[in-house]
VOPAGU-2260 file (C-alpha; in pm, 1 decimal, decimal comma):
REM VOPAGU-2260
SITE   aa  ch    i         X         Y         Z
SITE  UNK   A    0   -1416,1     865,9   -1521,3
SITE  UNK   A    1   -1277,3    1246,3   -1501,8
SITE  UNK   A    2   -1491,3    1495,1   -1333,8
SITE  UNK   A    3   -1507,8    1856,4   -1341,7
SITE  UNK   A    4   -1574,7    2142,6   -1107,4
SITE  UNK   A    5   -1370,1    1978,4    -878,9
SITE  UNK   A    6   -1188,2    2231,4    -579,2
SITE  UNK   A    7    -824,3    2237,6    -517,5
SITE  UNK   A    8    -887,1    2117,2    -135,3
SITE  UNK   A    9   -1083,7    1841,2    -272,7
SITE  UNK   A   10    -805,3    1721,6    -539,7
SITE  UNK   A   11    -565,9    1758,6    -260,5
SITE  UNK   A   12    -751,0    1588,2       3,8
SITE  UNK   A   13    -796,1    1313,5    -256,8
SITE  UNK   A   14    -387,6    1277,5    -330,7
SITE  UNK   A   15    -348,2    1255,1      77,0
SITE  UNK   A   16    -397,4     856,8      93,5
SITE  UNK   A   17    -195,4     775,9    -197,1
SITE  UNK   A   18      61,9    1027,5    -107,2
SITE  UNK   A   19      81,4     822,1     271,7
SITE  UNK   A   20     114,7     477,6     107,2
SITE  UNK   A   21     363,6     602,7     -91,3
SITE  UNK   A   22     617,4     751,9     180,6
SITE  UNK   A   23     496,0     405,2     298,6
SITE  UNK   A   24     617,3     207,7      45,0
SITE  UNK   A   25     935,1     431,4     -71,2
SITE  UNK   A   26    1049,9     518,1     275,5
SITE  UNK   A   27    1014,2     249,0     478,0
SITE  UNK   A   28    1013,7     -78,3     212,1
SITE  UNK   A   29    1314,0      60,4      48,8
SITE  UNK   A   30    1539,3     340,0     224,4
SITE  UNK   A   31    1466,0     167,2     569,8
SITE  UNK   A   32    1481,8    -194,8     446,3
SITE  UNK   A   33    1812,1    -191,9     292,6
SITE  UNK   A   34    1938,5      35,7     585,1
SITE  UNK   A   35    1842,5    -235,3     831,1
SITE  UNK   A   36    1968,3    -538,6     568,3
SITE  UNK   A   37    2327,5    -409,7     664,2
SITE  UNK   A   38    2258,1    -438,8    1006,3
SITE  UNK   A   39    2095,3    -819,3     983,4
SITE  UNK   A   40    2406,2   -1012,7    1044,6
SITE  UNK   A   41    2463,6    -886,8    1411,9
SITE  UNK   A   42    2092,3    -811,9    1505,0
SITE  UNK   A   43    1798,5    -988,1    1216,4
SITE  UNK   A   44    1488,2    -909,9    1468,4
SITE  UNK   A   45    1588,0    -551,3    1416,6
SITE  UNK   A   46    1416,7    -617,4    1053,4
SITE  UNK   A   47    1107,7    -638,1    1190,8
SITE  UNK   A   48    1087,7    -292,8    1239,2
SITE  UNK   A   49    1014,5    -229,6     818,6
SITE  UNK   A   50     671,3    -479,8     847,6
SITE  UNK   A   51     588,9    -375,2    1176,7
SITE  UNK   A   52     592,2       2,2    1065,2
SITE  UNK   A   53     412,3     -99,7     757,9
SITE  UNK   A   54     134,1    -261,5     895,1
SITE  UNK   A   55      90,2      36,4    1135,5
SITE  UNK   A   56      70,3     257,6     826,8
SITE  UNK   A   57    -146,2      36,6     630,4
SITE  UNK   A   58    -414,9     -38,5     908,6
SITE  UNK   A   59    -462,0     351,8     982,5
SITE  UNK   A   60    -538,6     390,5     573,3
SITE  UNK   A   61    -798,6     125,3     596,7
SITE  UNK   A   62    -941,2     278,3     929,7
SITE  UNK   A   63    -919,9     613,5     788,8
SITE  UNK   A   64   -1098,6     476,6     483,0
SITE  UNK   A   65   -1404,1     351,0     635,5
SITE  UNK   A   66   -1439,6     663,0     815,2
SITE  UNK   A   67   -1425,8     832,3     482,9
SITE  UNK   A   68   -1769,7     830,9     388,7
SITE  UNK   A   69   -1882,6    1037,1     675,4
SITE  UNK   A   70   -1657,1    1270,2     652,6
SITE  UNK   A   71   -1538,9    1339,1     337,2
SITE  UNK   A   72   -1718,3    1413,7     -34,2
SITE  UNK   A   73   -1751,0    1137,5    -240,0
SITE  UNK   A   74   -1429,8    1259,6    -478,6
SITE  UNK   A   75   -1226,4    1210,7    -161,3
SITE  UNK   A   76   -1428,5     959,3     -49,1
SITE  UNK   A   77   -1287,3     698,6    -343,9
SITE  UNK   A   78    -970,1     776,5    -330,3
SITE  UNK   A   79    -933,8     626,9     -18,7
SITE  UNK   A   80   -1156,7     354,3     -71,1
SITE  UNK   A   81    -887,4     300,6    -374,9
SITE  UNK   A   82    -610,3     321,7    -110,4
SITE  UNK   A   83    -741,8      97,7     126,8
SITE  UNK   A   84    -841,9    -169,3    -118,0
SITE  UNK   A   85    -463,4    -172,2    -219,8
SITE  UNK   A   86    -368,7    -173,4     177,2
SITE  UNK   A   87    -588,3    -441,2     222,3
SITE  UNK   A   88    -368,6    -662,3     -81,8
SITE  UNK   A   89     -40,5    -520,7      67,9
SITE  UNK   A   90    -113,7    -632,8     450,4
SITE  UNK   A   91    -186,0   -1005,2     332,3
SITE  UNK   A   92     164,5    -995,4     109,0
SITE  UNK   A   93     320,4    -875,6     377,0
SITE  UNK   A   94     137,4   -1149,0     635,3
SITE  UNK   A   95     182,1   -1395,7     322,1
SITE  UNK   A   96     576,8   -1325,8     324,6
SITE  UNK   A   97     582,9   -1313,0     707,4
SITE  UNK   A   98     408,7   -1690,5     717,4
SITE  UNK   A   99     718,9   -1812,8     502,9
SITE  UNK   A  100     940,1   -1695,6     713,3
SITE  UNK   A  101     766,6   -1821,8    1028,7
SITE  UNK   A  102     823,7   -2125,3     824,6
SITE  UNK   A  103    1219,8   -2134,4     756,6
SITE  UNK   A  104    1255,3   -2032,8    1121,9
SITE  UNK   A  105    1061,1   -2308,5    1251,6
SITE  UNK   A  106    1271,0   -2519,6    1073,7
SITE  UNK   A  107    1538,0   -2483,2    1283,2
SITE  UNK   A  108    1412,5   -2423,4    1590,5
SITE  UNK   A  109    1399,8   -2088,9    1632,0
SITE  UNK   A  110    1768,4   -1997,9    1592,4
SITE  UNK   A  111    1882,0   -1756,0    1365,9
SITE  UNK   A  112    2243,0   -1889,4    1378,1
SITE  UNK   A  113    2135,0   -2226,6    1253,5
SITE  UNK   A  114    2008,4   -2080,3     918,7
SITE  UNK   A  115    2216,8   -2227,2     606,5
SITE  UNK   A  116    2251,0   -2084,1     300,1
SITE  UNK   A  117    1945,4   -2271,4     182,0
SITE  UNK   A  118    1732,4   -2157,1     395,1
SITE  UNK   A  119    1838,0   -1793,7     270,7
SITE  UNK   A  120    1758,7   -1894,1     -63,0
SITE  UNK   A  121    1430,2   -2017,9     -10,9
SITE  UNK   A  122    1395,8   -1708,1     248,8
SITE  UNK   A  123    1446,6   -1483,8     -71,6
SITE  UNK   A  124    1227,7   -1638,4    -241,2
SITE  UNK   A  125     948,0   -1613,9       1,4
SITE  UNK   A  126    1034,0   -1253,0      -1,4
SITE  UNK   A  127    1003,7   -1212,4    -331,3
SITE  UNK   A  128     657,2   -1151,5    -420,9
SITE  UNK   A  129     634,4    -858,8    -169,7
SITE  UNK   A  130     914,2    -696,1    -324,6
SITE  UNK   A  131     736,6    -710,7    -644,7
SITE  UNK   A  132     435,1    -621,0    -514,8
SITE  UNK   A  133     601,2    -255,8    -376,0
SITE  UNK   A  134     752,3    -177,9    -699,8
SITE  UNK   A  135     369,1    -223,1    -928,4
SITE  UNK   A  136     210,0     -37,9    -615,7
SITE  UNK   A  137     471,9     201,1    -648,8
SITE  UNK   A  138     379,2     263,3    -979,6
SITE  UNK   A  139     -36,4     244,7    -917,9
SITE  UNK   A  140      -2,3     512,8    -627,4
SITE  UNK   A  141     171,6     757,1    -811,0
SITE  UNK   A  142     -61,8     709,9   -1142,3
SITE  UNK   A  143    -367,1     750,5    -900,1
SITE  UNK   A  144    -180,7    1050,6    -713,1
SITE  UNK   A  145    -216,0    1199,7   -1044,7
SITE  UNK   A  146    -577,5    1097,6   -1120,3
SITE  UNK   A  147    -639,3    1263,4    -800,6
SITE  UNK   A  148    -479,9    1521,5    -929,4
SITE  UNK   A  149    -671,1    1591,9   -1243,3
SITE  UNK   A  150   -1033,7    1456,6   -1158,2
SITE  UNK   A  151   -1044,2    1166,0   -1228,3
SITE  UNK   A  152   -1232,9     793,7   -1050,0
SITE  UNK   A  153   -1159,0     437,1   -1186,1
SITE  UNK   A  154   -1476,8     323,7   -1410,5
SITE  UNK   A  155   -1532,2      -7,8   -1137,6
SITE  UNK   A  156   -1509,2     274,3    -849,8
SITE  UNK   A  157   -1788,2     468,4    -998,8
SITE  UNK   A  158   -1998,7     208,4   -1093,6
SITE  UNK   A  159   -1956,2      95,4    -694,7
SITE  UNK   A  160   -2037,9     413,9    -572,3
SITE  UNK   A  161   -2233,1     626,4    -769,2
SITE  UNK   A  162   -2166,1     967,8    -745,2
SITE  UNK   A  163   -2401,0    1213,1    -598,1
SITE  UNK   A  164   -2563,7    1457,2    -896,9
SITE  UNK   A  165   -2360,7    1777,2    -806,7
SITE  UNK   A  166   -2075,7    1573,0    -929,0
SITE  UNK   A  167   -2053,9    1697,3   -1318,6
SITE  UNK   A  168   -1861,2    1377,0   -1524,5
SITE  UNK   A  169   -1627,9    1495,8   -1819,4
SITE  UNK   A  170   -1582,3    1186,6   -1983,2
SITE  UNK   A  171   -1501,4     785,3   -1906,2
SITE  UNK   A  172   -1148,9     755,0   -1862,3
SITE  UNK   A  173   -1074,2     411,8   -1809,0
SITE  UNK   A  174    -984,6     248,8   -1522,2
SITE  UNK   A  175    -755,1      34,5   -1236,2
């Protein structure tokens, strides 16, 4: 749903989740990720470091979101509710992914040397998902940085939380 007579600092206070979870996702799950990939052969705990940043990212946009409603007006208040739903998904990929891997390790004790190729295989597999899962939230952040942009609240959002009657609704837009 679009809404009107909406401020500047409010559109802009709206884009400031989605904006985090994307340096998030671009930054660290891809610049950082295949910067550290080159490095796996002679140190793979050094990896950790992508997951490890990402969860601390993720858990502060879900904190930050449920202090959102005290805080912020409701226009702000949804987009990070939006945010932290998607934060919420990514941190159990991520703890999805991170189970597999527990897995292939346990498989051989513990030692990274003793990995085969197999177990790389089924290690990219396991990894898979994730990597899907940044690319589509990739693409959902930026579309919602721009419904932030222009006024706008997915339909199921609105319909959660109502918003208060100074909020003036243009039209239904639609909504994910």
């Amino acid at each position: 749903m679009k809404f009107e007579n909406l401020s500047e600092e409010e559109r802009k206070a709206a884009r400031h989740p989605h904006e985090y979870f994307l340096i998030n996702l671009i930054t660290n799950h891809i610049l950082v990720f295949v910067g550290l990939l080159g490095m796996a052969k002679q140190e793979p705990y050094l990896i950790l470091i992508v997951p490890a940043v990402s969860i601390s990212i993720l858990t502060y946009l879900v904190w930050r979101a449920s202090r959102s409603a005290g805080r912020d007006g409701w226009f702000v208040f949804c987009h990070w509710q939006l945010c932290a739903r998607r934060s919420r998904f990514f941190i159990g990929m991520i703890l999805l992914m991170g189970l597999g891997i527990v897995v292939i390790l346990a498989s051989v004790g513990g030692q990274v040397q003793d990995l085969r190729p197999g177990h790389y295989a089924i290690g990219g597999l396991v990894m898979l998902p994730t990597l899907f899962t940044v690319l589509v939230l990739i693409l959902m952040e930026s579309d919602a940085v721009h419904k932030a942009n222009v006024g706008e609240v997915p339909d199921w959002l609105v319909k959660r939380h109502p918003p208060p009657p100074t909020y003036a609704a243009l039209s239904a837009a639609g909504g994910t």
